[in-house]
C-alpha positions in Angstrom: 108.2 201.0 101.7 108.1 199.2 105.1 111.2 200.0 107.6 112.1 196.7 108.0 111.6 194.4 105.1 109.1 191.0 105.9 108.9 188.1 104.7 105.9 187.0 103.6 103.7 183.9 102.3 101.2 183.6 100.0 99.8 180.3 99.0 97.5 180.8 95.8 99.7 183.5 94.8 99.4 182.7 91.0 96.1 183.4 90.7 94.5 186.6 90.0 94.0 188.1 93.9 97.5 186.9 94.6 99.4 188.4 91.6 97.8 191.6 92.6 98.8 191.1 96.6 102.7 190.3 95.3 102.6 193.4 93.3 101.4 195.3 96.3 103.7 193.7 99.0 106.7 193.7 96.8 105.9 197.5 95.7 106.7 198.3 99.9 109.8 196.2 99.7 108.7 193.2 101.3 110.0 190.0 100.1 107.4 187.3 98.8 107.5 183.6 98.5 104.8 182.3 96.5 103.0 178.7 96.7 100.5 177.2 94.5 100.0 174.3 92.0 103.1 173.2 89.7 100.6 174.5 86.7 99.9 177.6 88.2 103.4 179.0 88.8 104.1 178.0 85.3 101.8 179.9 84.1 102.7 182.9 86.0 106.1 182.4 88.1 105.7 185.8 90.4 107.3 186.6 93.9 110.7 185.9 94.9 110.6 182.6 95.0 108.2 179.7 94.2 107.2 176.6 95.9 104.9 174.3 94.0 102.3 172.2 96.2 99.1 170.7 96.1 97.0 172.2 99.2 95.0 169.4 99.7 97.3 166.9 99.4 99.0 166.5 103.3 102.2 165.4 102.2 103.2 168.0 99.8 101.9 170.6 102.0 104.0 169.0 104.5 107.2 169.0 102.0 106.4 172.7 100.8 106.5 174.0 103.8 109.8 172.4 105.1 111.0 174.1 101.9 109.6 177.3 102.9 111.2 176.8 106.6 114.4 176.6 104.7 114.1 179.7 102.6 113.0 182.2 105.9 115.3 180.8 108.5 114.3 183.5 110.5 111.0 182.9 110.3 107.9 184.5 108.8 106.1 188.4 109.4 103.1 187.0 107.5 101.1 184.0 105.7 98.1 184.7 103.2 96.4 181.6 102.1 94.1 182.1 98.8 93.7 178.9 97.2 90.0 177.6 96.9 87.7 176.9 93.6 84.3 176.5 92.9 83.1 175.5 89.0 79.6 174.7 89.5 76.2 176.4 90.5 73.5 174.0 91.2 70.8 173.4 94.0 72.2 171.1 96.8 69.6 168.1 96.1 71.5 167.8 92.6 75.2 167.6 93.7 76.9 164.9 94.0 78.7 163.8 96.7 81.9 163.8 94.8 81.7 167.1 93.9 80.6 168.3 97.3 84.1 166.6 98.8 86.0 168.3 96.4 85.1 171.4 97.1 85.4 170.8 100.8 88.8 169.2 100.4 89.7 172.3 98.1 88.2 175.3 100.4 88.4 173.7 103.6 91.0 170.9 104.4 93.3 172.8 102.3 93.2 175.8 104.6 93.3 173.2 107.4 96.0 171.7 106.6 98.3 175.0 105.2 97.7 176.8 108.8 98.2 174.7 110.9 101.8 173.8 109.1 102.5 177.7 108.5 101.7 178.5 112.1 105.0 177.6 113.4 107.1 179.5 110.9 105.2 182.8 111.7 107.5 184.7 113.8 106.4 187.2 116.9 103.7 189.5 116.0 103.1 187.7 112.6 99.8 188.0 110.9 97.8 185.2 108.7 94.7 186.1 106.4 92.9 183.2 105.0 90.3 184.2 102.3 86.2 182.8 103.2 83.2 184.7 101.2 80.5 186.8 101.4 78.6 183.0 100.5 79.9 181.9 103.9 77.3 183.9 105.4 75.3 185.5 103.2 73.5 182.1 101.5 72.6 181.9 98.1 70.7 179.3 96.5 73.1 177.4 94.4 76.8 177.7 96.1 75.8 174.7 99.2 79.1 173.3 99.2 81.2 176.2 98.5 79.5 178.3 100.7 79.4 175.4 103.7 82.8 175.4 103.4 83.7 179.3 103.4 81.7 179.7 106.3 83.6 176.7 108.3 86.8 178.3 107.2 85.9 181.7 109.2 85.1 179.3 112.3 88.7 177.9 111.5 89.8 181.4 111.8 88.9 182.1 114.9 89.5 179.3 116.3 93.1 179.6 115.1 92.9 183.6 116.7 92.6 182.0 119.9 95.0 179.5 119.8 98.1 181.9 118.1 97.1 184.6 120.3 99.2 186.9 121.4 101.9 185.6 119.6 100.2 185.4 115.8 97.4 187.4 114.8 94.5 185.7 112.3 91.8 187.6 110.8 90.3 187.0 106.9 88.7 188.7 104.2 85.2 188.4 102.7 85.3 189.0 99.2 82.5 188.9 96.7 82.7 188.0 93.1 86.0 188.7 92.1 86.7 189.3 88.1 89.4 186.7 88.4 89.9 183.4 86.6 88.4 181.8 89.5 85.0 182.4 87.8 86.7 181.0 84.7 88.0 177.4 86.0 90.5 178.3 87.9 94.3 179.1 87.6 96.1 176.0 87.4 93.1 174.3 87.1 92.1 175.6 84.0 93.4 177.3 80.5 90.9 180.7 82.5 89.0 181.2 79.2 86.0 179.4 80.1 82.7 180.9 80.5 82.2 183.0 83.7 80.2 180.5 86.2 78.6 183.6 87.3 76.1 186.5 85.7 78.3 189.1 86.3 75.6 192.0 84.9 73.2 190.8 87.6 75.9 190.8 90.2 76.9 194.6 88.9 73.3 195.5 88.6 73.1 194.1 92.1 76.0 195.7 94.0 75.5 199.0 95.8 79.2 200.6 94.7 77.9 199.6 90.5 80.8 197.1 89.4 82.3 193.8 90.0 85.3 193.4 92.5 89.2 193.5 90.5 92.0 191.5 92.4 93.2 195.3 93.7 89.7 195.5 95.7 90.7 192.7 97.6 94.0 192.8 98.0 94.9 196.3 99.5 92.4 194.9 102.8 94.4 191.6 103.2 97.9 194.0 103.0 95.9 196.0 105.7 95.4 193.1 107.8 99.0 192.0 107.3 100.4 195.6 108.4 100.8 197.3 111.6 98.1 199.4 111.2 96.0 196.2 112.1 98.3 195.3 115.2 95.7 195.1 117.4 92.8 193.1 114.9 92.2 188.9 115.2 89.5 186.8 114.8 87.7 189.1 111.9 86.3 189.1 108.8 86.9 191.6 106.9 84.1 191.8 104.4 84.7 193.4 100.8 81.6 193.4 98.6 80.7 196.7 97.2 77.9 197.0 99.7 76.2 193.8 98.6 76.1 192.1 101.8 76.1 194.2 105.0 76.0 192.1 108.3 
């Protein structure tokens, strides 16, 4: 339990990493607000209190976080966002442009957009984690746009460490593949009983530590990063792959 209880944010907290980061936070007493799409709060409603956006779209981030303001009128000790997708692996030279927007727009503008209207709820000494991916720096054939886009979101980061600094710390985490519905089609974006996008035997076979990454993996590091413990952390990337990218 934490001696004074926070407040915290999670945007993407329906899906898979953030149901296990509420459970976690909630377990130490703090109190969770969770935002993410009208279909994935449906599907799971967790947290102690729901606020259903789009993260892409500027208006209703705008509107969900005015509601947020209202529920924390004393301000926020910490804002997690999580939301991103990816549902296709194929070489750049075969994706469309379409599809390469949309995944910008979803793993990029999204964070843009949900930082930069969180940052001035975050009360002094608040901390944010965005999420980016080993694929943000360790390339793979395959994942151009989703990678592209994980690795601007670290420079985001940063960029966002200096500018909050000292009052709001900013680090993120750096998962690999996560046995989550994100490999299924998404929560809220999908009924997550597709077919994994991924080979997760050669991703196993492939990873140092022997097994794929479950939602607990990541989410005790970005609870670490939220804490005290990481009072005097920003600008990082906290990588969490089993050993399958070391930089």
């Amino acid at each position: 339990m934490t001696d004074t209880p926070r407040t915290i944010a999670v945007l993407g907290g329906a899906g898979g990493i953030g149901r296990a980061l509420v459970s976690l936070l909630a377990a130490q007493g703090d109190r969770v607000i969770v935002l993410d799409l009208p279909a994935s709060l449906e599907r799971h409603p967790v947290g102690d209190a729901q606020i259903a956006l789009d993260a892409t779209d500027e208006a209703s981030v705008t509107a969900g976080m005015e509601t947020l303001a209202c529920l924390c009128p004393g301000g926020l000790q910490g804002f997690v966002h999580l939301a991103g997708w990816n549902s296709e692996i194929r070489p750049l030279a075969e994706t469309p442009a379409a599809y390469f927007d949309e995944i910008v727009e979803g793993n990029l503008r999204s964070v843009f957009l949900a930082t930069k209207a969180a940052a001035p709820l975050l009360a002094e000494s608040g901390s944010m984690v965005l999420c980016s991916s080993g694929l943000g720096r360790f390339i793979r054939p395959g994942f151009g746009p989703y990678g592209a886009s994980k690795a601007a979101v670290i420079a985001l980061m940063q960029t966002f460490a200096l500018e909050l600094a000292p009052r709001v710390r900013v680090n993120a985490v750096g998962p690999g593949a996560v046995d989550t519905a994100f490999l299924r089609g998404g929560t809220g974006r999908s009924d997550e009983s597709g077919p994994n996008v991924l080979d997760l035997e050669r991703h196993r076979a492939g990873t140092p530590l022997g097994r794929v990454a479950e939602p607990l993996d990541i989410a005790g590091p970005i609870r670490f990063l939220l804490g005290e413990d990481a009072g005097f952390i920003t600008g990082q990337v906290l990588w969490v792959n089993g050993g399958i990218y070391m930089p």
